[in-house]
DSSP file (Angstrom, degrees, kcal/mol; ACC not computed):
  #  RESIDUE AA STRUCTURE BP1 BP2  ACC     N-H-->O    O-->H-N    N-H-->O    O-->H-N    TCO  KAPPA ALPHA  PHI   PSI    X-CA   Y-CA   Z-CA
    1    1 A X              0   0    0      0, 0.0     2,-0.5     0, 0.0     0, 0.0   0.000 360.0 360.0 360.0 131.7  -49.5   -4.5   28.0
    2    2 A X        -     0   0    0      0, 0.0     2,-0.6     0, 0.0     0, 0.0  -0.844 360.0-148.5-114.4 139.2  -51.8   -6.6   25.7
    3    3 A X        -     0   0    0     -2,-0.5     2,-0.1     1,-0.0     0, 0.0  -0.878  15.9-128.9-100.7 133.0  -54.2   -8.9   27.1
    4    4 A X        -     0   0    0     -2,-0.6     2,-0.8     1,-0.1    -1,-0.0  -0.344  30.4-125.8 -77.6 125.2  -55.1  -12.6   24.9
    5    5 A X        -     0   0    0     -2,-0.1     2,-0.2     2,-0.0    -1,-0.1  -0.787  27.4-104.7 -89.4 141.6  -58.8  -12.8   24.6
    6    6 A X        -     0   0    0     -2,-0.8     2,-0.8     1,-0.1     0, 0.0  -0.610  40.2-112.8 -61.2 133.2  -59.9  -16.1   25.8
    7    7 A X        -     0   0    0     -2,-0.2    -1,-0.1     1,-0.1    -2,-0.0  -0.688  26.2-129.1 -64.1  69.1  -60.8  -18.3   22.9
    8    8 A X        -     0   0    0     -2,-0.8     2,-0.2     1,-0.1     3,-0.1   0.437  18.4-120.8  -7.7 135.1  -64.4  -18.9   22.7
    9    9 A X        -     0   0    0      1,-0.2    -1,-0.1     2,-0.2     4,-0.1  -0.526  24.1-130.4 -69.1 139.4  -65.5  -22.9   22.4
   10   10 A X  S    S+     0   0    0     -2,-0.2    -1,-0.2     1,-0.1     2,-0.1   0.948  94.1  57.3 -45.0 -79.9  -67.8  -23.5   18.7
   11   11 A X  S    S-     0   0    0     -3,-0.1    -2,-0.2     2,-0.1     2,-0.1  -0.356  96.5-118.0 -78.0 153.6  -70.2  -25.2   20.5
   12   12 A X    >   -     0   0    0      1,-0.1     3,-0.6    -2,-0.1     4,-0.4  -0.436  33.7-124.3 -61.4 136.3  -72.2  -23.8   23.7
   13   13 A X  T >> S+     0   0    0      1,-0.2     3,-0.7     2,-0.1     4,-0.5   0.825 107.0  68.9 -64.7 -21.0  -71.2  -26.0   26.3
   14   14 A X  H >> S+     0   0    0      1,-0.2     3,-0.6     2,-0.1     4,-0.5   0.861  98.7  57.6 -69.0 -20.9  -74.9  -27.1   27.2
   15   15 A X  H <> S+     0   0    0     -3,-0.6     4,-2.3     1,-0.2    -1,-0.2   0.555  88.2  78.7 -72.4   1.5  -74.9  -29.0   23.5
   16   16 A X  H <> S+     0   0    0     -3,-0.7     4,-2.9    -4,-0.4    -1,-0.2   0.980  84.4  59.2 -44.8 -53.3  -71.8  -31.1   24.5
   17   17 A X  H << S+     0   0    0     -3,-0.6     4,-0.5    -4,-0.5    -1,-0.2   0.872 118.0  27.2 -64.2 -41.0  -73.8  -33.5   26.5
   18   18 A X  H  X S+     0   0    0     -4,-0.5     4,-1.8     2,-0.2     3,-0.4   0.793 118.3  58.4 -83.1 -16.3  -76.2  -34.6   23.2
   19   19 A X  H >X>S+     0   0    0     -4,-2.3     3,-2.0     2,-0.2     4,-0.9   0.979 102.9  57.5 -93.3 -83.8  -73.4  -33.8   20.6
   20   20 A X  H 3<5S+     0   0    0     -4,-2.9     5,-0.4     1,-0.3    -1,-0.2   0.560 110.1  43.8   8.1 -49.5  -71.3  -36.6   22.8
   21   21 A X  H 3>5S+     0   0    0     -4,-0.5     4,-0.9    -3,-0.4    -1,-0.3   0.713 107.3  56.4 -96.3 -26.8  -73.9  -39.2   22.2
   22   22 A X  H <<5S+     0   0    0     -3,-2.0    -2,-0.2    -4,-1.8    -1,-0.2   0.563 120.7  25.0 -91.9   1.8  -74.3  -38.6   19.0
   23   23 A X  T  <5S+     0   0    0     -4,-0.9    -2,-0.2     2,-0.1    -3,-0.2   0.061 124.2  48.1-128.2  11.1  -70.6  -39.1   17.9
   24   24 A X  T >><S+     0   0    0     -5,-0.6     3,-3.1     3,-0.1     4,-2.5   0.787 102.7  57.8-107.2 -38.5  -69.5  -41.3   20.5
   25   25 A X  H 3X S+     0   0    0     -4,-0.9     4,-0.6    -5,-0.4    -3,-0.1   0.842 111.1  39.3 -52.9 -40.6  -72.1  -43.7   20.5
   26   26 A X  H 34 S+     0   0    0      2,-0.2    -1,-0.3    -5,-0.2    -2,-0.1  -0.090 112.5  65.5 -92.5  40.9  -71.7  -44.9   16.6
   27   27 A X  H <4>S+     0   0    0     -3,-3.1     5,-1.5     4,-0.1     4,-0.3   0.412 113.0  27.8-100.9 -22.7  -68.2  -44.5   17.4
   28   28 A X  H  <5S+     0   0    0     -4,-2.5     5,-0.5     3,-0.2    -2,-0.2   0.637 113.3  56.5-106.5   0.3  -68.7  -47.1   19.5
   29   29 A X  T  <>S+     0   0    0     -4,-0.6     5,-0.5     3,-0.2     4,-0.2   0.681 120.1  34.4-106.8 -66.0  -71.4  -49.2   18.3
   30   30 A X  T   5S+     0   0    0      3,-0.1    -2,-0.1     2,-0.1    -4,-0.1   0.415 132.6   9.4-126.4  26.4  -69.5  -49.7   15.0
   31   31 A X  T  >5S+     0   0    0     -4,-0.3     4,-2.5    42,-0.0    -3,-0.2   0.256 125.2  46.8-140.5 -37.4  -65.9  -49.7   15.5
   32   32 A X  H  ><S+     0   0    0     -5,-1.5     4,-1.0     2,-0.2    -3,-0.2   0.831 114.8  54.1 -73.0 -26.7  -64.9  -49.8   19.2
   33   33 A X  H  >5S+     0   0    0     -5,-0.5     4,-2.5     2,-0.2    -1,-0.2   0.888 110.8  41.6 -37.7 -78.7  -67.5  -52.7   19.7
   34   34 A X  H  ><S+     0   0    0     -5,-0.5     4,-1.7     2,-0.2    -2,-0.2   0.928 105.3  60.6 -87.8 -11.8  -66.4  -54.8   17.2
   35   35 A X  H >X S+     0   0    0     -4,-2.5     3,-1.9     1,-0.2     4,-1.2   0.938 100.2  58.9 -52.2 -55.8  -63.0  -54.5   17.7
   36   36 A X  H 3X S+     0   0    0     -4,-1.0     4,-2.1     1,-0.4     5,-0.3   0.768 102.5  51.8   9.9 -71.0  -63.4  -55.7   20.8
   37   37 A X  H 3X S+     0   0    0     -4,-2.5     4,-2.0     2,-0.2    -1,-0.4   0.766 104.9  50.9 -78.6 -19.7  -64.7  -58.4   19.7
   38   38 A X  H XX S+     0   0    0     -3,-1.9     4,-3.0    -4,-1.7     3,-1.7   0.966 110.8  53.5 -55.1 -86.5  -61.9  -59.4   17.1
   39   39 A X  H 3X S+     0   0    0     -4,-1.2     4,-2.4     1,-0.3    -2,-0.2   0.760 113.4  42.5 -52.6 -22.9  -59.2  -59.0   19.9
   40   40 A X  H 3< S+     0   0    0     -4,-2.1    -1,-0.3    -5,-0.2    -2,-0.2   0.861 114.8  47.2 -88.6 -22.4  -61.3  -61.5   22.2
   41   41 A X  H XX S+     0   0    0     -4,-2.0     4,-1.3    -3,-1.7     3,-0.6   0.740 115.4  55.9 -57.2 -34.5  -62.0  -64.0   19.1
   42   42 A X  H 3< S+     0   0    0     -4,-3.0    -2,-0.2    -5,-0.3    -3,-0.1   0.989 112.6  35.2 -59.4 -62.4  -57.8  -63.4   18.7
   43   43 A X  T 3< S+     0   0    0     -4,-2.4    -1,-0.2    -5,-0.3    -2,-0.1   0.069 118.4  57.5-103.9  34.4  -56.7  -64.4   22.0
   44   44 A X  T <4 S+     0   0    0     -3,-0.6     2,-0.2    15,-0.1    -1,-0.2   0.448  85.8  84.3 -67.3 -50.0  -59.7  -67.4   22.2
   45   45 A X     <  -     0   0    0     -4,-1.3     2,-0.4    14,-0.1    -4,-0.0  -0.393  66.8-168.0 -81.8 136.1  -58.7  -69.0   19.4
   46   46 A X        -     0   0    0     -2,-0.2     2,-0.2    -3,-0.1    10,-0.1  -0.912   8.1-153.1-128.9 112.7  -55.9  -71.5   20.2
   47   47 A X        -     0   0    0     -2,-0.4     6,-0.0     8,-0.2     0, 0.0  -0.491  17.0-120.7 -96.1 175.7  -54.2  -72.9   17.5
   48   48 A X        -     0   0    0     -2,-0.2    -1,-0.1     1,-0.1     5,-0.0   0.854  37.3-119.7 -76.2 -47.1  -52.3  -76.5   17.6
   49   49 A X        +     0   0    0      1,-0.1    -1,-0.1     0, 0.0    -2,-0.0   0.357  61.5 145.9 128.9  13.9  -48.9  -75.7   16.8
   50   50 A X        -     0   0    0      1,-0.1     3,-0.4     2,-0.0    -1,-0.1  -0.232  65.4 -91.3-100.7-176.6  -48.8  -77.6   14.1
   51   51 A X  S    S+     0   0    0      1,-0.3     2,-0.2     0, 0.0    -1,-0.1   0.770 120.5   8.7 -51.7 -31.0  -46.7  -77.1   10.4
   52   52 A X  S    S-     0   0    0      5,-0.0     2,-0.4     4,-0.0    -1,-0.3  -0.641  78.0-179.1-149.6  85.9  -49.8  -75.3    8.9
   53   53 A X     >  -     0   0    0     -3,-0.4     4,-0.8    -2,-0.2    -6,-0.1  -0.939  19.3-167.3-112.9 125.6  -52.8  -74.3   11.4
   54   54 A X  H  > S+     0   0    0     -2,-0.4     4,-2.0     2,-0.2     5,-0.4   0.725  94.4  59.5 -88.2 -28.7  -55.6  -72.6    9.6
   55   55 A X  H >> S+     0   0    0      1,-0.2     4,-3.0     2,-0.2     3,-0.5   0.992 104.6  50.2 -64.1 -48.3  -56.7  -71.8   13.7
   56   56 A X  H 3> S+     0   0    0      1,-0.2     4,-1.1     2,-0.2    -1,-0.2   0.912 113.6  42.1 -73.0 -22.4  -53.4  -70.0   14.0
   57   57 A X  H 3X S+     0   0    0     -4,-0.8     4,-2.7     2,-0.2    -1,-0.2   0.825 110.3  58.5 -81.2 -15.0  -54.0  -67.7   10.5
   58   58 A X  H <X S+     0   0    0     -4,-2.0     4,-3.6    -3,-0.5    -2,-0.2   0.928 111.2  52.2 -70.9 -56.0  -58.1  -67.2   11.7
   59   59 A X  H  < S+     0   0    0     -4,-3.0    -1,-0.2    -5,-0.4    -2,-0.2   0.642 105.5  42.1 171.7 101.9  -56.1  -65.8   14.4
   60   60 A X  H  X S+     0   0    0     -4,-1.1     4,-2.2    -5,-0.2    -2,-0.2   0.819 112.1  62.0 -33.8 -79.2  -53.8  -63.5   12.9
   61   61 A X  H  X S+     0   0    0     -4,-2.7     4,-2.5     1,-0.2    -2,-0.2   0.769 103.6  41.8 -33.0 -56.6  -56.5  -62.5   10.9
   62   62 A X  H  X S+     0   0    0     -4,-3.6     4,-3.0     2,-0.2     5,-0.3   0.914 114.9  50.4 -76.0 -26.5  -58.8  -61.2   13.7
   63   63 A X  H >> S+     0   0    0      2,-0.2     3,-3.0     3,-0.2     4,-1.2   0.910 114.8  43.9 -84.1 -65.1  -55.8  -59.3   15.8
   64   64 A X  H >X S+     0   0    0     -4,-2.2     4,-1.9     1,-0.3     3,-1.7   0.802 115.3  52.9 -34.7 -70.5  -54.4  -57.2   12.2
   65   65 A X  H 3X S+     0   0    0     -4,-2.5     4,-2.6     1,-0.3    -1,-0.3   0.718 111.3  47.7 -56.2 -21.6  -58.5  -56.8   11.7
   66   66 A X  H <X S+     0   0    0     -4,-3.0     4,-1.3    -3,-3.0    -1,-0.3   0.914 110.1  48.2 -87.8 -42.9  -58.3  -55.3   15.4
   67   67 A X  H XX S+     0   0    0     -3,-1.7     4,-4.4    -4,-1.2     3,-0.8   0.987 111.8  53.7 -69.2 -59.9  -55.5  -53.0   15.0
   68   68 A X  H >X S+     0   0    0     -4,-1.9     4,-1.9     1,-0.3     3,-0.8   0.913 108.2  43.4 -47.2 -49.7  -57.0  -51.9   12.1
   69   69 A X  H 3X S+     0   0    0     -4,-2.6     4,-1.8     1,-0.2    -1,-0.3   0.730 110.0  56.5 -54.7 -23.0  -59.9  -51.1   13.4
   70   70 A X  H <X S+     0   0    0     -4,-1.3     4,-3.2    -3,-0.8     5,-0.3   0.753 108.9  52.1 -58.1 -49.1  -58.4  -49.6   16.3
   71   71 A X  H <X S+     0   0    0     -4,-4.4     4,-2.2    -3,-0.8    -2,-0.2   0.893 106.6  46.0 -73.9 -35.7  -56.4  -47.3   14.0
   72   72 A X  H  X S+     0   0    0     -4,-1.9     4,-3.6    -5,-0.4    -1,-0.2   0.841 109.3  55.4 -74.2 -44.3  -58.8  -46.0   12.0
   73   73 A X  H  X S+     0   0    0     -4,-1.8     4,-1.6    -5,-0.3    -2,-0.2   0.784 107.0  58.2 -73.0  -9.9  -61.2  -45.2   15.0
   74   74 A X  H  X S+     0   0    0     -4,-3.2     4,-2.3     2,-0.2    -2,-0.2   0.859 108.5  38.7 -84.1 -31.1  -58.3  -43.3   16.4
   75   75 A X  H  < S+     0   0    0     -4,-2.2     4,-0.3    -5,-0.3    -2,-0.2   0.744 105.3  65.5 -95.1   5.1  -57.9  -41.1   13.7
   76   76 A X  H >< S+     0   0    0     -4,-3.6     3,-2.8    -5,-0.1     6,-0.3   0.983 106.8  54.1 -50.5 -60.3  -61.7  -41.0   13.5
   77   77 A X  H 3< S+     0   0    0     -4,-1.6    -2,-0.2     1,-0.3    -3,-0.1   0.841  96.4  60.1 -24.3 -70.3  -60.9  -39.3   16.9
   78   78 A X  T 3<  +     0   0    0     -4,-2.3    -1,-0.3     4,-0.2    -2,-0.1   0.446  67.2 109.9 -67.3  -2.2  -58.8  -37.0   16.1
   79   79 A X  S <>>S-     0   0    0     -3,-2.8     4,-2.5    -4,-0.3     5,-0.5  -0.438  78.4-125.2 -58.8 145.9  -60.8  -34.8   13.6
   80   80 A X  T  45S+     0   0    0      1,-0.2     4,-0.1     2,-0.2    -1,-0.1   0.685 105.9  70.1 -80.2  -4.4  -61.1  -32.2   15.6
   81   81 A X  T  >5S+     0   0    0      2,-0.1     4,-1.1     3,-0.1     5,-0.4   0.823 111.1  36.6 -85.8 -47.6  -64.9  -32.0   15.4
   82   82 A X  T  45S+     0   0    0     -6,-0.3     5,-0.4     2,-0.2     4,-0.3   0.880 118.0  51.7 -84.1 -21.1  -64.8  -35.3   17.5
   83   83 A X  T  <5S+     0   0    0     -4,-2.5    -3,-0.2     3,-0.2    -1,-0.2   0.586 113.2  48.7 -83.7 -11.2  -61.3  -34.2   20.0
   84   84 A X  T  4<S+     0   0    0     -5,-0.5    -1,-0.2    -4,-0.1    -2,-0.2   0.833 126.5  21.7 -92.8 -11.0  -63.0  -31.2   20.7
   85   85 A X  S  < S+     0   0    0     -4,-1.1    -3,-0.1     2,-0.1    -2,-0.1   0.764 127.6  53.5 -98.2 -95.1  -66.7  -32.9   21.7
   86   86 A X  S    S-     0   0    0     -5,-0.4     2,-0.3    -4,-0.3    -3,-0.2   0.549  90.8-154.6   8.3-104.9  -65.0  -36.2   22.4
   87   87 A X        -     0   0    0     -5,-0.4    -1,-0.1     2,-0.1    -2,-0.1  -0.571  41.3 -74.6 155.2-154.6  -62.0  -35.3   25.2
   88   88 A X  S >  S+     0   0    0     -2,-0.3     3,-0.6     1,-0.1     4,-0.2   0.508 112.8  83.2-105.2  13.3  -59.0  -37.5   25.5
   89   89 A X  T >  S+     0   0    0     -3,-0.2     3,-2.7     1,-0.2     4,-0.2   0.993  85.4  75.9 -62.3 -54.3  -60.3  -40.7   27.4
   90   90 A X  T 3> S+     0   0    0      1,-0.3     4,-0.9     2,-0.2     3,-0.2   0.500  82.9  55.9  26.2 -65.8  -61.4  -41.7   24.0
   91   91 A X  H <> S+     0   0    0     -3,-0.6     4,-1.3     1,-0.2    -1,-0.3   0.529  92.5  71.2 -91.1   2.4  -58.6  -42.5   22.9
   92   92 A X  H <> S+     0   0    0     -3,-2.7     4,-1.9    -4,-0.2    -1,-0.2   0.910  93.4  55.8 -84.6 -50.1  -57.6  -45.3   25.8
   93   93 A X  H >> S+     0   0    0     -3,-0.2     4,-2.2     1,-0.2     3,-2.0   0.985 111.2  38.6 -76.0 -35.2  -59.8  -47.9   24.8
   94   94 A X  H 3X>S+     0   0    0     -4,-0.9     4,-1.2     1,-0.2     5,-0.5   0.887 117.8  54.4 -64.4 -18.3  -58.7  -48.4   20.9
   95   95 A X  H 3X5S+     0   0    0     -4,-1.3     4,-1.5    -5,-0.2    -1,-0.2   0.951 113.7  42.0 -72.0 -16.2  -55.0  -47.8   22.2
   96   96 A X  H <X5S+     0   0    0     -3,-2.0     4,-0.5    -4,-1.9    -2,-0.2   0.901 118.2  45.2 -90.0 -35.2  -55.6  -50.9   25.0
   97   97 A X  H  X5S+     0   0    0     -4,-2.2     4,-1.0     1,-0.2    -1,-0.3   0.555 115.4  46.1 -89.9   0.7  -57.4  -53.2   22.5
   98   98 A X  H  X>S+     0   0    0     -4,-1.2     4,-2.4    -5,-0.2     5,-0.5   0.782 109.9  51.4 -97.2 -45.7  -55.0  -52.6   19.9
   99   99 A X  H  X<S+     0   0    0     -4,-1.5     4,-1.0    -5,-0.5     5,-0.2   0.836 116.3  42.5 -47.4 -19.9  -51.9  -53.1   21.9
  100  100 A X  H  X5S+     0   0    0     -4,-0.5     4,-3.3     2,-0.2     5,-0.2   0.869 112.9  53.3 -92.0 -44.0  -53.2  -56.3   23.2
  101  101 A X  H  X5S+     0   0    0     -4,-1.0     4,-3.1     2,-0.2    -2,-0.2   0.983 112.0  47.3 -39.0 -67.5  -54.6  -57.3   19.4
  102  102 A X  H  X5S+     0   0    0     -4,-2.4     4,-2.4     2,-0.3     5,-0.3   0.990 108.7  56.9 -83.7 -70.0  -50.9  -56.7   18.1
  103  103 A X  H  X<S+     0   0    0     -4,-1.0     4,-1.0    -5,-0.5    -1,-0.3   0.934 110.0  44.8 -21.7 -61.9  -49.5  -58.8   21.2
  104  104 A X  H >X S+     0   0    0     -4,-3.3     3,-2.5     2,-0.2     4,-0.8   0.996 109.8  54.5 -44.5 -70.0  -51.4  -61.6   20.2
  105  105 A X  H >< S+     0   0    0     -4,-3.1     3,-1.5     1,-0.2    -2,-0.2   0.888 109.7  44.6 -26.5 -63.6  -50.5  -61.2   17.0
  106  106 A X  H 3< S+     0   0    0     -4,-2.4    -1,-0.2     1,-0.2    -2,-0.2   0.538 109.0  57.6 -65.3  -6.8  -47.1  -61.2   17.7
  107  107 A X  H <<        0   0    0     -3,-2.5    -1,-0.2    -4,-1.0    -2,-0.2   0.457 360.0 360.0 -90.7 -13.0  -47.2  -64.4   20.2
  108  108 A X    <<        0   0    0     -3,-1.5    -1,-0.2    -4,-0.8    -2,-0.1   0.583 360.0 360.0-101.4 360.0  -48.5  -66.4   17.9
């Protein structure tokens, strides 16, 4: 009978806590942050309706710039250096602001 050796973590688990802050916080500081703020400039702006509304392409504009950003900070995520620190709440807010970005988008 063979027994599986438990697979040891890289990091010690007492370095999680500062190794956490140091890749979640400018993960969030300079993409999860301003997306955010694209998808609430998206679904602020109300354009007229009209034959040509430069309000309705401004935003367009912001909810595609939210997805992107969204997308790209999810597969920031997923380097395994940041899903193994990281865990999988992570990944909830760029999936909620991008689903909502790309609604907008599509409503408008």
């Amino acid at each position: 009978m063979t027994h599986r050796r438990r697979r040891d973590s890289i990091d010690p688990p007492q370095d999680r806590g500062c190794l956490r802050w140091v890749l979640g916080a400018p993960l969030a500081a300079f993409v999860y942050l301003p997306a955010g703020y694209l998808c609430y400039v998206s679904l602020t702006l109300r354009p007229d309706g009209g034959p040509y509304d430069p309000i309705r392409d401004d935003a367009l504009f912001t909810a595609h710039a939210c997805v992107a950003l969204c997308f790209a900070g999810l597969l920031l995520t997923a380097v395994p250096v940041f899903h193994r620190t990281l865990g999988r709440w992570w990944y909830a807010a760029p999936f909620a602001l991008a689903s909502v970005a790309f609604l907008r988008g599509q409503t408008l």
